[in-house]
C-alpha positions in Angstrom: -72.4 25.6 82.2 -70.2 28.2 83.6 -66.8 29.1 81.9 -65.3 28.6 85.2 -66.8 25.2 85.6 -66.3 24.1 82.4 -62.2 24.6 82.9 -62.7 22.5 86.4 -64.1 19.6 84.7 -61.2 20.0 81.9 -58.7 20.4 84.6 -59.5 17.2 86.6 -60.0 14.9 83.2 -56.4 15.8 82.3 -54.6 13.7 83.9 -57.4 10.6 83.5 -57.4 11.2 79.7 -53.6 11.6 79.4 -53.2 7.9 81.6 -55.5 6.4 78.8 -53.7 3.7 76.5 -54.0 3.8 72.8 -56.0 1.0 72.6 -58.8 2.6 74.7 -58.6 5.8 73.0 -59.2 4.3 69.8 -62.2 2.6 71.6 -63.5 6.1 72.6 -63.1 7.3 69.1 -64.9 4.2 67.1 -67.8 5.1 69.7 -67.6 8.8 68.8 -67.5 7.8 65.1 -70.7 5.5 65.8 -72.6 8.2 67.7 -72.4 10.9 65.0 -73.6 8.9 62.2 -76.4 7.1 64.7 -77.4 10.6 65.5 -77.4 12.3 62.3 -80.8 12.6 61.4 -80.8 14.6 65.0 -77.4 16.9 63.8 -79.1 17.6 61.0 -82.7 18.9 62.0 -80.4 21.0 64.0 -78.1 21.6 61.5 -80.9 23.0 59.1 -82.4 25.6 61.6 -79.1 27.2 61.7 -78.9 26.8 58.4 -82.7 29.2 58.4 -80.9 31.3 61.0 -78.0 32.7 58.4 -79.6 32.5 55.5 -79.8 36.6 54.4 -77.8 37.7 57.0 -73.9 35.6 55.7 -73.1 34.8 52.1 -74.3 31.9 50.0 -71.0 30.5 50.5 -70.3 30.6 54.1 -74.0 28.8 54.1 -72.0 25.8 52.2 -69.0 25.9 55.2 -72.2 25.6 57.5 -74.5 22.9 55.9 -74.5 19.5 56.6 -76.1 16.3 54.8 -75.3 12.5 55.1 -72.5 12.6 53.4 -70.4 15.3 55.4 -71.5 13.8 58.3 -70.0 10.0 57.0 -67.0 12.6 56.3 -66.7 13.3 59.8 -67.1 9.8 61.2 -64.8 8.8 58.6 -62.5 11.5 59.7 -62.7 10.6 63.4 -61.5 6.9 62.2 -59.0 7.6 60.6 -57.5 9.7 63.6 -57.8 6.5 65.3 -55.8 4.3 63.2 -52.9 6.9 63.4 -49.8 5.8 65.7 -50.1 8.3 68.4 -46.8 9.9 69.2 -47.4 9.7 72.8 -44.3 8.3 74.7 -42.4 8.2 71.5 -38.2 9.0 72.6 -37.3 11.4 70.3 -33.6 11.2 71.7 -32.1 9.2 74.3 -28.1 9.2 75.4 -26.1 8.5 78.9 -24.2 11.4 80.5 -20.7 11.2 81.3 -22.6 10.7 84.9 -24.1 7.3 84.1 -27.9 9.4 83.7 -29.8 7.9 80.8 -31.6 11.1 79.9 -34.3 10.3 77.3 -36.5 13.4 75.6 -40.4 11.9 75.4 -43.4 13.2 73.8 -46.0 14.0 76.2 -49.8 15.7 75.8 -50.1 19.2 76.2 -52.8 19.2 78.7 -56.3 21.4 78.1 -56.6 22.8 74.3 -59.0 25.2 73.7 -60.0 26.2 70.1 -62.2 29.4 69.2 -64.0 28.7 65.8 -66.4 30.0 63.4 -69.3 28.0 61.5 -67.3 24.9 60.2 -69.4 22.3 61.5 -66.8 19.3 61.3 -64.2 21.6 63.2 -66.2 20.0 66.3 -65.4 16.3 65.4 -62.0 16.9 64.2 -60.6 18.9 67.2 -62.1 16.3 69.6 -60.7 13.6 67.9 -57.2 15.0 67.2 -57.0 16.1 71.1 -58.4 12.7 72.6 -56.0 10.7 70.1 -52.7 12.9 71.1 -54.1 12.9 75.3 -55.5 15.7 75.4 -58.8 17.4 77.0 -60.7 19.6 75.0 -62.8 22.9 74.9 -64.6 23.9 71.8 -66.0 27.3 71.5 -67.8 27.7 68.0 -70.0 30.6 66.8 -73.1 31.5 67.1 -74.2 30.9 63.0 -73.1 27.1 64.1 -74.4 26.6 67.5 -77.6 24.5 66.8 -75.6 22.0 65.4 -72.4 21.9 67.5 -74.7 21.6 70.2 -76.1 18.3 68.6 -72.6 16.9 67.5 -71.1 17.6 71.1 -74.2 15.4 72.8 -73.5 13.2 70.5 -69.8 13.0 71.4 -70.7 13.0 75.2 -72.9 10.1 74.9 -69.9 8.5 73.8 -67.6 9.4 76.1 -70.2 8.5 78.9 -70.5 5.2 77.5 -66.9 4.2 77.8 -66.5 5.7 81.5 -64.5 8.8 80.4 -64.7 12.2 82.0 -67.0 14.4 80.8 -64.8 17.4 80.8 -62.8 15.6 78.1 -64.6 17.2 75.1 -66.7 19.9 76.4 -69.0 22.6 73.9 -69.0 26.3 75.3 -72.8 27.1 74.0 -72.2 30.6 75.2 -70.9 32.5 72.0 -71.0 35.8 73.5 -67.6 37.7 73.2 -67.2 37.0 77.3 -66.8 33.7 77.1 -63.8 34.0 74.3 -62.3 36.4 76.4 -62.0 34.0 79.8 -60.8 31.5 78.2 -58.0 34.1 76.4 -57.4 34.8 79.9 -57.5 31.2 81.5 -53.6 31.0 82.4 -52.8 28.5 84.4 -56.0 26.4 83.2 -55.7 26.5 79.4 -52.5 24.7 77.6 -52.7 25.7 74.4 -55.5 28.2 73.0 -56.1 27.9 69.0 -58.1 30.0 66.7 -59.5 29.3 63.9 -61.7 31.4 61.4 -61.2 34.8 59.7 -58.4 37.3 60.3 -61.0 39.6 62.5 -61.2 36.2 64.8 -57.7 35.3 64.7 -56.4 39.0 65.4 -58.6 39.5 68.4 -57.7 35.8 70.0 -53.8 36.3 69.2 -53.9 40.4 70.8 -57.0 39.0 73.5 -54.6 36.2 75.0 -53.6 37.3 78.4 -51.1 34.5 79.2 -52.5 31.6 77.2 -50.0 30.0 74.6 -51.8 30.9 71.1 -51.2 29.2 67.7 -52.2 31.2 64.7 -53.6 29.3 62.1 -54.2 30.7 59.1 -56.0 33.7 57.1 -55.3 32.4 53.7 -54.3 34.9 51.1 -52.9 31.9 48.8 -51.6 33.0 45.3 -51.2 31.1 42.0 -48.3 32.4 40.1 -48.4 30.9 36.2 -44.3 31.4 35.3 -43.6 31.6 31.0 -42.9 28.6 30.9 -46.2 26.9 32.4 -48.7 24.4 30.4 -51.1 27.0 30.1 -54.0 24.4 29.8 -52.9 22.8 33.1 -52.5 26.2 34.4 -56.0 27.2 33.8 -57.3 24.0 35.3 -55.6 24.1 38.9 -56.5 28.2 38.7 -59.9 27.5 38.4 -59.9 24.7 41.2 -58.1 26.5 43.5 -60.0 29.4 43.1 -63.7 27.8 42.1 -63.8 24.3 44.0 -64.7 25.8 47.6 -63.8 29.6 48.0 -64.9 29.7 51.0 -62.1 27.9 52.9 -58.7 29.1 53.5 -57.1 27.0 50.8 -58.2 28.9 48.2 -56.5 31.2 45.9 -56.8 35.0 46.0 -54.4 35.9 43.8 -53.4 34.9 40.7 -50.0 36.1 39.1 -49.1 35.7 35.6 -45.6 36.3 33.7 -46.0 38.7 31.1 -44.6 36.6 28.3 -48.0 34.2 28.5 -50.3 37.1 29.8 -52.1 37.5 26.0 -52.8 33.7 25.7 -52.9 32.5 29.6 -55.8 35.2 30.8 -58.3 34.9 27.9 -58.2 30.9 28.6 -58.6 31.3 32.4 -61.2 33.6 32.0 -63.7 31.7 30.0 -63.3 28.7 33.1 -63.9 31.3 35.6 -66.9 32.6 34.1 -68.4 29.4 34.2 -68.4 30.3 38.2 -69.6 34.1 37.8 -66.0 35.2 39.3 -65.2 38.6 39.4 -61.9 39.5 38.0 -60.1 42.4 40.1 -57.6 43.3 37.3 -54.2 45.5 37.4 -53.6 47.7 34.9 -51.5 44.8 32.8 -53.8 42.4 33.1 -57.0 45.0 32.3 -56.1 45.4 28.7 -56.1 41.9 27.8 -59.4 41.0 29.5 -62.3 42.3 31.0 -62.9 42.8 34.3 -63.0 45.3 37.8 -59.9 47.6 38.3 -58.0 46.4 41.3 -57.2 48.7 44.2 -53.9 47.9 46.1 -56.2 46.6 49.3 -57.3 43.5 46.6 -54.0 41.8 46.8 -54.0 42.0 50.4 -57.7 40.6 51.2 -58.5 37.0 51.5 -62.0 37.3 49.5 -63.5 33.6 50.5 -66.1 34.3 47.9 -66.0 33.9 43.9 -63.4 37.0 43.4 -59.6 36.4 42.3 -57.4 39.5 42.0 -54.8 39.2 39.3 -51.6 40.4 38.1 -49.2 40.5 35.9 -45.4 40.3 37.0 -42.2 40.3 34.6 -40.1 37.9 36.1 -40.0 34.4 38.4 -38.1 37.1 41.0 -40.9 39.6 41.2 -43.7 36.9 41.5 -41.7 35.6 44.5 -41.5 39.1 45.6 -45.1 39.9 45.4 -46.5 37.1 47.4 -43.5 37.1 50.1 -44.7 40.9 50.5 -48.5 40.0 50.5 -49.0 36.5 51.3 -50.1 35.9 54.5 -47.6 32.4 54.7 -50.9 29.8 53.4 -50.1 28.4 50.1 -48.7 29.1 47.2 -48.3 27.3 44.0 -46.0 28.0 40.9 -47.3 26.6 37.8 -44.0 25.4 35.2 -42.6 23.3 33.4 -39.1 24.7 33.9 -37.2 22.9 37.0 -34.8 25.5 38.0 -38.0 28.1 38.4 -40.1 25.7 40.0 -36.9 25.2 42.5 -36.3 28.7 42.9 -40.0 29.4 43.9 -40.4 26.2 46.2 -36.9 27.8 48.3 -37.4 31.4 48.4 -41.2 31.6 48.9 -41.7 31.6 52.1 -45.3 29.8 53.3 -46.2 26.9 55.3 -47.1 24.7 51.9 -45.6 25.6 48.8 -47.1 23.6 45.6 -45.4 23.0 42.1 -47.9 22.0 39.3 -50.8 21.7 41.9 -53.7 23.3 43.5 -53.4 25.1 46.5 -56.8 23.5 47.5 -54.5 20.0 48.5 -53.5 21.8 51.9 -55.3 19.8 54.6 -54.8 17.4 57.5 -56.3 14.3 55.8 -54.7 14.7 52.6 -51.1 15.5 54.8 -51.6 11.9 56.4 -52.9 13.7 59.2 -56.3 12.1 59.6 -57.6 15.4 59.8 -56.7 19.2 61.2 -56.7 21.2 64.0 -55.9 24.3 61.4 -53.4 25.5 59.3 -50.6 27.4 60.8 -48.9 30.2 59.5 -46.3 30.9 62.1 -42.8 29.1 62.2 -42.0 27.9 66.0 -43.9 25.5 67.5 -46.2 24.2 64.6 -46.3 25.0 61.0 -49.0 23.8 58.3 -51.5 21.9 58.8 -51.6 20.8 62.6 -52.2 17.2 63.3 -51.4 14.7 66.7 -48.1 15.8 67.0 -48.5 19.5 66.9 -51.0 19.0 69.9 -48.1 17.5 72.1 -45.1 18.9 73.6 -42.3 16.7 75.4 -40.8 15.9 78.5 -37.3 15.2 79.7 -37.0 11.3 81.8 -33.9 11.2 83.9 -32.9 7.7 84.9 -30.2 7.4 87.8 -28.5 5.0 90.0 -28.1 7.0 92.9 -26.0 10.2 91.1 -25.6 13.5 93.2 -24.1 16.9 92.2 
């Protein structure tokens, strides 16, 4: 299907889809939900030849963000239902007042119409885009990559089949299986057609869709360089422990830490500790100078603070002060997640205020920054800009708002 005809059929389900009422959305979503686990045996035959595709030509663990067994795909049907049981915002009156001229003017959330999203090979990105755009009124165009395609290709018949069961359009959740760079590119320059475009992936991705968008209103969700900063006065055990989960637990997404900063007054007994845990991982230590003659490891360049390794690699430091660990990541975090690790309240205030990032963590793992554990059901990404959506991006980042104007008969 064309890229032409696949914004047509988007275009004309809009308005269906938007008219739906919660109930029946939620009816639509328990039959996705149903689908993708009846069908799993199906997503994951496909599933396991792109799996034979990548192997040798991506890294082990980008084959773990691609591979899919029974229990990720209950995840995803789990994921799907608990979108549904969310209170849309949809027709929610954010603020209402009358005028001086008798016009009650009320300010509504609405759906923002066709949502594109440009992904790489996360399998449940599928599920948990279509359900967060159905749920918040919106159509939906998924464009994954090619390592994925097999499998998206299963999920989205499984999704259609769905869809087609409950009379909806079947331009509501529609699966781009072209993954050439053409096909990004029209929908970067769909104006006019496409709402809201949203990438998702690695930096090279989200760089080329936010420069590649010709019109198109982008979100940029987020490369994560995501630091850990252990401050002097830190349990050093507990510090360990959340360094190695952040860092250990699933490199490969964008919640996991990079960089790991340590004041110098623990340096001597914090990195020895952390080091035996991460060795239990085989990660490769990219050291500064400080840090390098207390344990062994690689010599850091200055391009390892600044790179989001999604593999079993942590860069660390070691700062003097609270004020030049804030410095640091303000200078080279990319605005994730970033965690202070104390026990003193004043610091742990201080960091939380001036660090600025979309999630900012005190005595906890940056791993925790995600939809479903925000009470968002799931995510449409994480973003790292400031207007329009910010963190993790659940139903009401994917509407906008009208204003209603009620009269009796007023002129100007």
């Amino acid at each position: 299907m064309s890229i032409d005809a696949i914004l047509a059929a988007a275009k004309a389900a809009k308005a269906v889809v938007a008219a739906y009422t919660e109930d029946e959305r939620n009816a639509i979503l328990e039959s996705m939900a149903t689908a993708l686990t009846q069908n799993s045996n199906a997503i994951l035959a496909a599933n396991q030849q792109d799996i034979e595709n990548a192997t040798g030509r991506i890294a082990d663990v980008m084959i773990d963000r691609l591979r899919l067994d029974q229990e990720r795909i209950a995840a995803m049907a789990k994921g799907i239902r608990d979108v549904a049981a969310l209170q849309s915002p949809l027709g929610h009156v954010e603020n209402e007042f009358t005028n001086a001229d008798g016009l009650k003017i009320s300010k509504v959330r609405v759906p923002v119409g066709v949502v594109a999203i440009i992904y790489e090979s996360r399998p449940n990105v599928t599920t948990d885009a279509a359900a967060l755009c159905l749920k918040s009124g919106n159509v939906c165009i998924l464009r994954g990559g090619s390592d994925a395609i097999c499998t998206n290709t299963a999920i989205a018949q499984s999704l259609a089949a769905a869809l087609a069961a409950n009379g909806a359009p079947a331009g509501t959740v529609q699966l781009v299986t072209d993954t050439s760079h053409d096909s990004a590119r029209l929908l970067m320059e769909a104006r006019g057609s496409v709402d809201l475009l949203i990438p998702r992936g690695g930096k090279n991705l989200i760089r080329a869709v936010v420069e590649g968008a010709k019109g198109v209103p982008v979100i940029e969700t987020g490369t994560g360089i995501c630091h850990v900063y252990v401050d002097k006065d830190a349990d050093l055990a507990m510090a360990a422990n959340i360094v190695y989960n952040a860092k250990t637990s699933r490199p490969s997404v964008c919640n996991s830490a990079e960089v790991c900063l340590v004041h110098r007054d623990v340096a001597a007994a914090f990195l020895p500790e952390v080091q035996k845990l991460l060795h239990q991982k085989q990660v490769e230590l990219r050291l500064d100078s400080r840090a390098a003659a207390i344990i062994d490891g690689s010599p850091a360049t200055p391009d390892d603070f600044d790179t989001e390794f999604l593999d079993y690699i942590l860069a660390i430091a070691v700062v003097d002060s609270l004020q030049d660990a804030i410095a640091h990541i303000n200078q080279h975090s990319t605005g994730h997640s970033d965690a202070i690790i104390t026990a003193n309240p004043a610091a742990a205030t201080a960091f939380l205020t001036q660090v600025d990032s979309a999630a900012v963590y005190h005595n906890a793992s940056t791993r925790f920054t995600d939809g479903g554990v925000f009470g968002l059901g799931c995510e449409m990404g994480i973003s790292t800009q400031k207007i329009g959506a910010r963190g993790p991006m659940g139903l009401y980042e994917l509407t906008s708002y009208k204003y209603t104007i009620q009269g009796t008969g007023q002129t100007r």
